[in-house]
C-alpha positions as CSV (number, residue, x, y, z in Angstrom):
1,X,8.6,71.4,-34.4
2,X,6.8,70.6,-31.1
3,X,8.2,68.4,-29.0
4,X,6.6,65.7,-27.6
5,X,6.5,66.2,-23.5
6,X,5.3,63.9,-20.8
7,X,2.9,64.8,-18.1
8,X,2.6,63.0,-14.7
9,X,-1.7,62.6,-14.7
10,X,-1.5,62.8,-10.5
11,X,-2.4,65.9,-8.7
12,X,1.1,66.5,-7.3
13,X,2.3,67.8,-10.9
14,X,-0.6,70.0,-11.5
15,X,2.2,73.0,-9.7
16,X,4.0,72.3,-12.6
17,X,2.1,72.3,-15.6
18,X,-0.5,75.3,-14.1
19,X,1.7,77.9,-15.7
20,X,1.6,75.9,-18.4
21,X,-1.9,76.3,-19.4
22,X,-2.3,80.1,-17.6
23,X,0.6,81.9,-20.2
24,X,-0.8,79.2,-23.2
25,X,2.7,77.5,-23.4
26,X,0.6,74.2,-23.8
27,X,0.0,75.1,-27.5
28,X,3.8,75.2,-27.7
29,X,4.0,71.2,-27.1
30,X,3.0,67.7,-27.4
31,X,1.3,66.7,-23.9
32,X,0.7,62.7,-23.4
33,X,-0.3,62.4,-19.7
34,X,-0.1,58.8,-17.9
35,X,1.8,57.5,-14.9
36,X,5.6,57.9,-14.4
37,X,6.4,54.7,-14.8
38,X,4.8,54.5,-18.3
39,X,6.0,57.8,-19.5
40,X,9.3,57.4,-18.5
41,X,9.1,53.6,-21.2
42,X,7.6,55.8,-23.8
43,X,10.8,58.1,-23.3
44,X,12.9,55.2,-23.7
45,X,10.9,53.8,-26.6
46,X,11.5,57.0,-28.4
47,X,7.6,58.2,-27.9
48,X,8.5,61.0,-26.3
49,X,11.0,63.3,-26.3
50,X,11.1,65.0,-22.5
51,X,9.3,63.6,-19.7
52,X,9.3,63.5,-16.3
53,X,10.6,60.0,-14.7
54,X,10.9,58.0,-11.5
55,X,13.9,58.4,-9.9
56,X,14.8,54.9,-10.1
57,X,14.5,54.7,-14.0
58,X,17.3,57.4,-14.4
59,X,19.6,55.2,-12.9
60,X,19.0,52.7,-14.8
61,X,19.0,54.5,-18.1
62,X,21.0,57.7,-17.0
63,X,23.7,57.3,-20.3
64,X,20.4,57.3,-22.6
65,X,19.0,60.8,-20.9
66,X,19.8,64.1,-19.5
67,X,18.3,65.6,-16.8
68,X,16.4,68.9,-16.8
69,X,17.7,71.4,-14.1
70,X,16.0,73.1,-11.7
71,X,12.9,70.4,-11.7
72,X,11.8,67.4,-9.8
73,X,9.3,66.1,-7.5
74,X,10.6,66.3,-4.3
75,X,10.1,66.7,0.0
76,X,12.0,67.5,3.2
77,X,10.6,65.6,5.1
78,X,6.4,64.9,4.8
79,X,5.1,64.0,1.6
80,X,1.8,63.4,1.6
81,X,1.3,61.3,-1.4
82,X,3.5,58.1,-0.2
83,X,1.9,56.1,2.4
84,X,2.3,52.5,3.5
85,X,-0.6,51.3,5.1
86,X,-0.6,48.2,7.7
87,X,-2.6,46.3,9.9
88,X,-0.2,46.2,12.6
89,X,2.6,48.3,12.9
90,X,4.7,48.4,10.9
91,X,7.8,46.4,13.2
92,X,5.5,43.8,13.3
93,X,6.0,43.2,9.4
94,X,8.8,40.7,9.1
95,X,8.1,38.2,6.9
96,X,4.6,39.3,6.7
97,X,3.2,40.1,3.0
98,X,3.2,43.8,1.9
99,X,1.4,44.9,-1.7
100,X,3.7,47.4,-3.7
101,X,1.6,49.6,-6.0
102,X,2.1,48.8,-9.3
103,X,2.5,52.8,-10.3
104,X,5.8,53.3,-8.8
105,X,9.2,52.2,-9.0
106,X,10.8,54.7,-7.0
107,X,8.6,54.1,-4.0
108,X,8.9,50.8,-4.0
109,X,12.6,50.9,-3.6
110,X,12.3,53.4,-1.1
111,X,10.2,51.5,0.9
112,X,12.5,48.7,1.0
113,X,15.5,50.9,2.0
114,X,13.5,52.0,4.5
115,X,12.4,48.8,6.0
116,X,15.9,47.5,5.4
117,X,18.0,50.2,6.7
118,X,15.9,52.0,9.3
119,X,13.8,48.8,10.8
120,X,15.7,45.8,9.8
121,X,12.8,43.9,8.4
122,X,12.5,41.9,5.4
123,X,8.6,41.5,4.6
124,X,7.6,39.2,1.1
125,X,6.8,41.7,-1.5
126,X,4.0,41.0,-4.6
127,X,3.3,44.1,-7.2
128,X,-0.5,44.6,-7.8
129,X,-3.0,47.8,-8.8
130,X,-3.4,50.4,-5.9
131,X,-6.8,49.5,-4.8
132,X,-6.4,49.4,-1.1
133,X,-9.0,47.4,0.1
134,X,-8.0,44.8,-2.4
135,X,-4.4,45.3,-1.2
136,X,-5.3,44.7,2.1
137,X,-7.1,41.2,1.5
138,X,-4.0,39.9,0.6
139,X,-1.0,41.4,2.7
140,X,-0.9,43.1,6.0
141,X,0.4,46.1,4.1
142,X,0.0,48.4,1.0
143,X,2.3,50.6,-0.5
144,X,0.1,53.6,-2.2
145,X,1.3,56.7,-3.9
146,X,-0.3,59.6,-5.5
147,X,-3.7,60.2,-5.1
148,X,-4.6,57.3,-3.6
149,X,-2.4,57.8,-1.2
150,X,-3.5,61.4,-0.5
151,X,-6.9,60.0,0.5
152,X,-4.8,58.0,3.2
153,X,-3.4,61.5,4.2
154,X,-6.7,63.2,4.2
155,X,-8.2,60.3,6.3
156,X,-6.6,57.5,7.4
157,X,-9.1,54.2,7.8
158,X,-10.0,53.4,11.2
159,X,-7.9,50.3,12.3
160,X,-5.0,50.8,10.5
161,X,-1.3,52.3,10.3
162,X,-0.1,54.9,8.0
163,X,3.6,55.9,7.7
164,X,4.6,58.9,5.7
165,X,7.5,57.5,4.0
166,X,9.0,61.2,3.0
167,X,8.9,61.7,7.0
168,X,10.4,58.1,7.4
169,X,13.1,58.6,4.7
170,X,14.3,61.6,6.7
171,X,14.2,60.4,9.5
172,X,16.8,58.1,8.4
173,X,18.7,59.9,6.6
174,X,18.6,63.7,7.2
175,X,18.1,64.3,3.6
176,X,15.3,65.3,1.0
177,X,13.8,62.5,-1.2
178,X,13.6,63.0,-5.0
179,X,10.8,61.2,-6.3
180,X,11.4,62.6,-10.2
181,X,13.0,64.4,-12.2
182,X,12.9,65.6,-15.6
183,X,15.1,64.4,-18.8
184,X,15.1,64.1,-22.5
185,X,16.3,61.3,-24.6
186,X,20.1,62.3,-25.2
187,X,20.1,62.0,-28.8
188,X,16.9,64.3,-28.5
189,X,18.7,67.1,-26.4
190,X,22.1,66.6,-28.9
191,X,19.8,67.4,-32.0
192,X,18.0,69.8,-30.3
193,X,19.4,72.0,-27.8
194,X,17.8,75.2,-27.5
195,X,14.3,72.9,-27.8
196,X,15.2,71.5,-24.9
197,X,15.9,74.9,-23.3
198,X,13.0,76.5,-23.9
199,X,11.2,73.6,-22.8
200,X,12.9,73.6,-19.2
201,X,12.7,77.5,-18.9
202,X,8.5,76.8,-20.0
203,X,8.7,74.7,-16.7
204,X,10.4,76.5,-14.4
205,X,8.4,79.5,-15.2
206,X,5.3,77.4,-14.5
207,X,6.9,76.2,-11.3
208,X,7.5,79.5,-10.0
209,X,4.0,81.0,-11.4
210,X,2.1,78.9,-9.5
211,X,4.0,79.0,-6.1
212,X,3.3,82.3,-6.2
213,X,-0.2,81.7,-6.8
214,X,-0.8,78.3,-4.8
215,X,-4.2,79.4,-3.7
216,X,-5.3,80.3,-6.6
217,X,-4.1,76.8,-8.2
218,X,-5.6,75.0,-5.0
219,X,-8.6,77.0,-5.2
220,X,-8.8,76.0,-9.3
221,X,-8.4,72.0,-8.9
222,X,-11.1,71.7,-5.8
223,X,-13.2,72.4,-8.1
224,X,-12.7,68.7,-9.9
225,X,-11.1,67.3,-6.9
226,X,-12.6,65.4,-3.7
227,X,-10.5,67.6,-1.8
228,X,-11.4,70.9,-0.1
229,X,-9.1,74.1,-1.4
230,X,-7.5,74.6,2.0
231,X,-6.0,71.1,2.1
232,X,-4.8,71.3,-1.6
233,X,-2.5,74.3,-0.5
234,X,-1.1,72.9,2.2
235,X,-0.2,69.5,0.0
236,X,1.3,71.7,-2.7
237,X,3.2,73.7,-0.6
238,X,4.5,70.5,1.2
239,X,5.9,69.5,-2.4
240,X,9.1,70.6,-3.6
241,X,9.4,70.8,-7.2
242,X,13.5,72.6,-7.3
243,X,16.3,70.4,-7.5
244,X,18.9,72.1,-5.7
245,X,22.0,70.5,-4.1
246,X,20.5,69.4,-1.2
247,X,18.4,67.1,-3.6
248,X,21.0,66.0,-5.2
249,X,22.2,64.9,-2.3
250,X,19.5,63.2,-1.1
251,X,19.0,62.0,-4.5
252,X,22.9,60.1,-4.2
253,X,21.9,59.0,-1.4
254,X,19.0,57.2,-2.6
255,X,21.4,55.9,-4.9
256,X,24.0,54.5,-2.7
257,X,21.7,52.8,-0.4
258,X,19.7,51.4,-3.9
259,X,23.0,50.0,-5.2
260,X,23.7,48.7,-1.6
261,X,20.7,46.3,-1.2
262,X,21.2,45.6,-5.2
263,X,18.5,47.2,-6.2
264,X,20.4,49.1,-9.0
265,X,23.5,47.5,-10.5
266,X,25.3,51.1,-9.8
267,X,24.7,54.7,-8.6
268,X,24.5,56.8,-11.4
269,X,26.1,60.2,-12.5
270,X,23.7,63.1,-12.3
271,X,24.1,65.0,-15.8
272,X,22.4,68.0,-16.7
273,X,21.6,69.5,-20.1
274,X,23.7,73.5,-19.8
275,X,21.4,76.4,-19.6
């Protein structure tokens, strides 16, 4: 049986599936690649089996799934790949319009904590596809993620703002900032166990191959990317792909201040499949 196992199709995951494809794991699974947000419904939907998902979809379906130890997409601090983008700065935007990519979930609830918490702001919010200049001619800000935000990173448009919102998370909190994690349905993992375990340890042992062989990994996607080799090993060795306890922490307290502002209906327990 192979299972059927969600890939993330931005750069940021390529650490994690690298491994993958160097010790020929891939012929081993079922890969669908698309955004988080859609693999994480075609989890849900019984499409897939494991799949990486926002952070924000766990808590909301965290009795259907069990997370994957020892993987996420995380930081401490910069990002790199989450970037709101303004016209003015950004205490400026209260009650002023802000576009919120329509790839991320997670983000866009971060963003609001942030603004809520940290500036005390309450901008109008509309959902819409991450084309920044398109974003911009309707709201004096644009929440992008991914690799569209990565070209903010790389170079930011003269005239405008860009926060990091990894930096600005930690700033206000102290903590990391888990973006995703990994899970497989529950019913999945119960029929399935040792699957599931192979799957993780797969995974991991990508994770850990290619940190020890960033510049190789950089030096391999330059060659299809618009970005130079030296700037793709600093942005994957910004990333954190672990999920130790500090983010777990972080990860509660993404929760708490989520269910605070109502943005989940509670903060979820954070169960992991035994290895």
């Amino acid at each position: 049986m192979r299972p059927r196992v969600g890939h993330i199709q931005f750069i940021n995951c390529l650490p994690l599936y690298y491994g993958l494809v160097k010790n020929d794991v891939l012929w081993d699974v079922e890969l669908s690649k698309d955004t988080a947000r859609e693999l994480s419904r075609h989890l849900l939907e019984g499409r897939l089996d494991i799949s990486p998902v926002p952070s924000i979809e766990y808590s909301r379906h965290w009795r259907e799934l069990i997370l994957l130890p020892g993987l996420s997409v995380s930081c401490d601090g910069p990002v790199a790949s989450i970037y709101l983008v303004s016209k003015v700065p950004i205490t400026e935007l209260h009650n002023r319009k802000i576009a919120l990519t329509n790839t991320s979930r997670t983000s866009q609830v971060l963003l609001k904590i942030i603004l809520e918490n940290k500036y005390h702001i309450h901008p109008n919010y509309f959902e819409c596809p991450p084309h920044l200049g398109s974003m911009l001619l309707e709201a004096d800000a644009a929440l992008l993620i991914g690799d569209e935000a990565l070209q903010i990173h790389y170079q930011v448009p003269s005239g405008l703002y860009a926060y990091d919102l990894g930096c600005e998370w930690k700033e206000l909190t102290g903590c990391k900032m888990v973006f995703a994690v990994w899970a497989a349905r529950r019913n999945f993992a119960d029929d399935n166990p040792e699957l599931v375990r192979e799957v993780q340890r797969s995974f991991v042992h990508s994770m850990s191959y290619s940190l020890l062989h960033v510049e190789q990994v950089a030096n391999d996607a330059a060659r299809w990317e618009c970005f130079d080799s030296g700037f793709l090993k600093a942005y994957f060795s910004t990333l954190q792909f672990g999920f130790d306890a500090g983010h777990q922490q972080g990860l509660r307290e993404y929760y708490r201040r989520a269910q605070a502002l109502g943005h989940i209906s509670e903060a979820p327990e954070l169960n992991f499949l035994e290895v």
